[in-house]
N, CA and C of each residue as an Amber inpcrd file, in Angstrom:
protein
   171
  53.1590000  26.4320000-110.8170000  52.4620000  25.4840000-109.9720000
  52.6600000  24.0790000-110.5230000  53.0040000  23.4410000-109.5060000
  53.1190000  21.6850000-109.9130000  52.2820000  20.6110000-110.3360000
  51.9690000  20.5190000-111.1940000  50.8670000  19.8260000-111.2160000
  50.1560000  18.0680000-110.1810000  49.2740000  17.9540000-110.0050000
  48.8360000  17.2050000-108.5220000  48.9270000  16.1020000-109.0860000
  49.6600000  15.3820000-108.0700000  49.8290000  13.6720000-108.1410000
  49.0020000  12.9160000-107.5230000  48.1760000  11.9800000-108.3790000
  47.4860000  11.2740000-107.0400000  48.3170000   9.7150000-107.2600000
  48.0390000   9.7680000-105.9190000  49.2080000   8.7370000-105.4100000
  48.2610000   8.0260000-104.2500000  48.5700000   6.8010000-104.4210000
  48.0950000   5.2830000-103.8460000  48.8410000   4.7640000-102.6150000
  48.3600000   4.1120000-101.5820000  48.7940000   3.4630000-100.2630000
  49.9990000   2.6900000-100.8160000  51.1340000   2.7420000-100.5230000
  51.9130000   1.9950000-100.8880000  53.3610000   2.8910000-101.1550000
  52.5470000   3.5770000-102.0470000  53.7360000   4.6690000-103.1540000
  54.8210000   5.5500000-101.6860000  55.3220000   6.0100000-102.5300000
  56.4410000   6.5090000-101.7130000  55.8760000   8.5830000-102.3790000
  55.9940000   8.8800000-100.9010000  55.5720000  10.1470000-101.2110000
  56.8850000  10.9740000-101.8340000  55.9640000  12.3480000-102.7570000
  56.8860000  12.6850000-103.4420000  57.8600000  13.9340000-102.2560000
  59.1240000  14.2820000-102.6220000  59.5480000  15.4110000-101.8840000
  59.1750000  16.8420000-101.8590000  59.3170000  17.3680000-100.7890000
  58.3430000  18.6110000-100.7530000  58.9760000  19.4530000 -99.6400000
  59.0790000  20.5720000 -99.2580000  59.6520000  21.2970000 -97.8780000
  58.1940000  22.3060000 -97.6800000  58.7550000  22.7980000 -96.4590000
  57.2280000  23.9660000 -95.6520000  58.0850000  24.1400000 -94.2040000
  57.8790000  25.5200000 -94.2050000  58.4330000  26.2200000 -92.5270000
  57.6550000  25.0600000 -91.9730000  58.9250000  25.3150000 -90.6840000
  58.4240000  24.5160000 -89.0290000  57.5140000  25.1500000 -88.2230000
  56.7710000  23.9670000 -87.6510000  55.6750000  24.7900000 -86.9500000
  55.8240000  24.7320000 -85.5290000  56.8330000  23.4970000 -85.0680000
  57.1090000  23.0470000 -84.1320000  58.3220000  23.7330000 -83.2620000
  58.3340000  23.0690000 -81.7320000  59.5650000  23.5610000 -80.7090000
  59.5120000  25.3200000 -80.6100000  60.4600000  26.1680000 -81.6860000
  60.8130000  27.2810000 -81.4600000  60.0570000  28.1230000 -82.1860000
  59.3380000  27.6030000 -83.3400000  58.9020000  28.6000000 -84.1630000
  57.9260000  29.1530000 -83.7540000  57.9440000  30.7070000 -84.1310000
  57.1430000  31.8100000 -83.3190000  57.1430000  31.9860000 -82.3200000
  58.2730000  31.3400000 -81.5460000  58.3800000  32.1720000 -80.1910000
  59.9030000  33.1680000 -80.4050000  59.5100000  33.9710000 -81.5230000
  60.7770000  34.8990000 -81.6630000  62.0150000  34.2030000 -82.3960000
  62.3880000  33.1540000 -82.5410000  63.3990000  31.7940000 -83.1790000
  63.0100000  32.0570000 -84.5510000  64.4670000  31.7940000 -85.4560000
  63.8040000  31.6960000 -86.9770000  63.0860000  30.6410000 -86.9490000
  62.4580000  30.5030000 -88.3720000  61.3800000  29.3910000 -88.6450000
  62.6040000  28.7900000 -89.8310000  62.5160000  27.5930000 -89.3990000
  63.4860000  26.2460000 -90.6230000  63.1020000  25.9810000 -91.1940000
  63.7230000  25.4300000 -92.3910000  62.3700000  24.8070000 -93.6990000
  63.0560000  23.4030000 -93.3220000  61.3910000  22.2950000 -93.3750000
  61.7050000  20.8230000 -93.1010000  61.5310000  20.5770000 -94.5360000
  62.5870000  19.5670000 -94.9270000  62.2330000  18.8850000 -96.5060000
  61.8720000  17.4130000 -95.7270000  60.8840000  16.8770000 -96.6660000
  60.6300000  15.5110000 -96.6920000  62.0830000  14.4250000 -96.7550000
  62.8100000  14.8500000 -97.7920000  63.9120000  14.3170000 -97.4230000
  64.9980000  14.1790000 -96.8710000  65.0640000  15.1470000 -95.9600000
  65.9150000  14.9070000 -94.7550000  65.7100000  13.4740000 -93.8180000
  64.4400000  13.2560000 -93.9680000  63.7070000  12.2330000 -93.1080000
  63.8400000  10.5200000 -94.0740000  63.9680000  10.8310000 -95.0860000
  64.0050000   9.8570000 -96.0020000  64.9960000   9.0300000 -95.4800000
  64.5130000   7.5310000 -94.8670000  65.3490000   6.0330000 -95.2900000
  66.1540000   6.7600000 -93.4610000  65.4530000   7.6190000 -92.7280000
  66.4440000   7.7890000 -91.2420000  64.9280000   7.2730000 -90.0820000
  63.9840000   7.9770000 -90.3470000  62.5150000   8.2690000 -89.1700000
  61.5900000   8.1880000 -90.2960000  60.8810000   7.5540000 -89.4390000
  59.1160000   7.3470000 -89.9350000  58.1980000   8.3520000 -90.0730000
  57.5600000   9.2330000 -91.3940000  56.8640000  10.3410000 -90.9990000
  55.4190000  10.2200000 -91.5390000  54.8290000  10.6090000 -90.4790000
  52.7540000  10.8160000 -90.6410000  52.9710000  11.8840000 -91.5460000
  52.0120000  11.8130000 -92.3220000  51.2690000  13.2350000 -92.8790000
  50.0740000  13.7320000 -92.6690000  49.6250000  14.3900000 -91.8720000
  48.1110000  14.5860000 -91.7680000  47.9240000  15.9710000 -92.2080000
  46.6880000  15.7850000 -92.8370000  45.7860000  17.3130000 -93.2540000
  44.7850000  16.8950000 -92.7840000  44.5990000  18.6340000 -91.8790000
  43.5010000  18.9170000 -91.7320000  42.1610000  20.1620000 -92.4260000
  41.8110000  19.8470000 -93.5760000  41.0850000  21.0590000 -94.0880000
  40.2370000  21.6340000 -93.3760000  40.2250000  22.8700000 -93.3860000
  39.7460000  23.9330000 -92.6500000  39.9970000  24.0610000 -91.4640000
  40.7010000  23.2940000 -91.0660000  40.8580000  23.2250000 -89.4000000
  41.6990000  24.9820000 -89.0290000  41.1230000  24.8550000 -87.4980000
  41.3500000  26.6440000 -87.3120000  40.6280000  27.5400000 -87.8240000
  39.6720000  27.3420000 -88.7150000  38.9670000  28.4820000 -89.6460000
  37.3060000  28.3430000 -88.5220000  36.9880000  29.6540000 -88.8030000
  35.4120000  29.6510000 -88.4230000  34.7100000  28.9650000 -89.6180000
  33.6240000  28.4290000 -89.3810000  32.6410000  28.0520000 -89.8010000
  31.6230000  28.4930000 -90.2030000
C-alpha cells in the first residue's frame, strides 16, 4: 500500500489508473484501465469523490 499524499490546490496530481466506468463498461464490453496520464498536458480532468455514495444509510 502507498502511502497517502496530501496535496494542496495548485499541485499537480499524482498518477494513478482504475477500470472504466463509462460508455461500454458492463454492458458485456471489456472494462479499460484509464491512467491519469494518458490525459496529462492533452484534456482537462475533474476528480470527484463521492464517499458513501450508493451505499444505504
Amino acid at each position: 500500500m502507498r502511502p497517502v499524499q496530501a496535496l494542496k490546490v495548485g499541485d499537480e496530481a499524482p498518477d494513478f489508473e482504475m477500470p472504466s466506468t463509462g460508455e461500454t463498461a458492463g454492458k458485456g464490453q471489456e472494462r479499460k484501465t484509464i491512467r491519469l496520464s494518458d490525459y496529462r498536458g492533452k484534456k482537462n480532468v475533474v476528480l470527484a469523490f463521492f464517499p458513501a455514495a450508493f451505499t444505504p444509510v
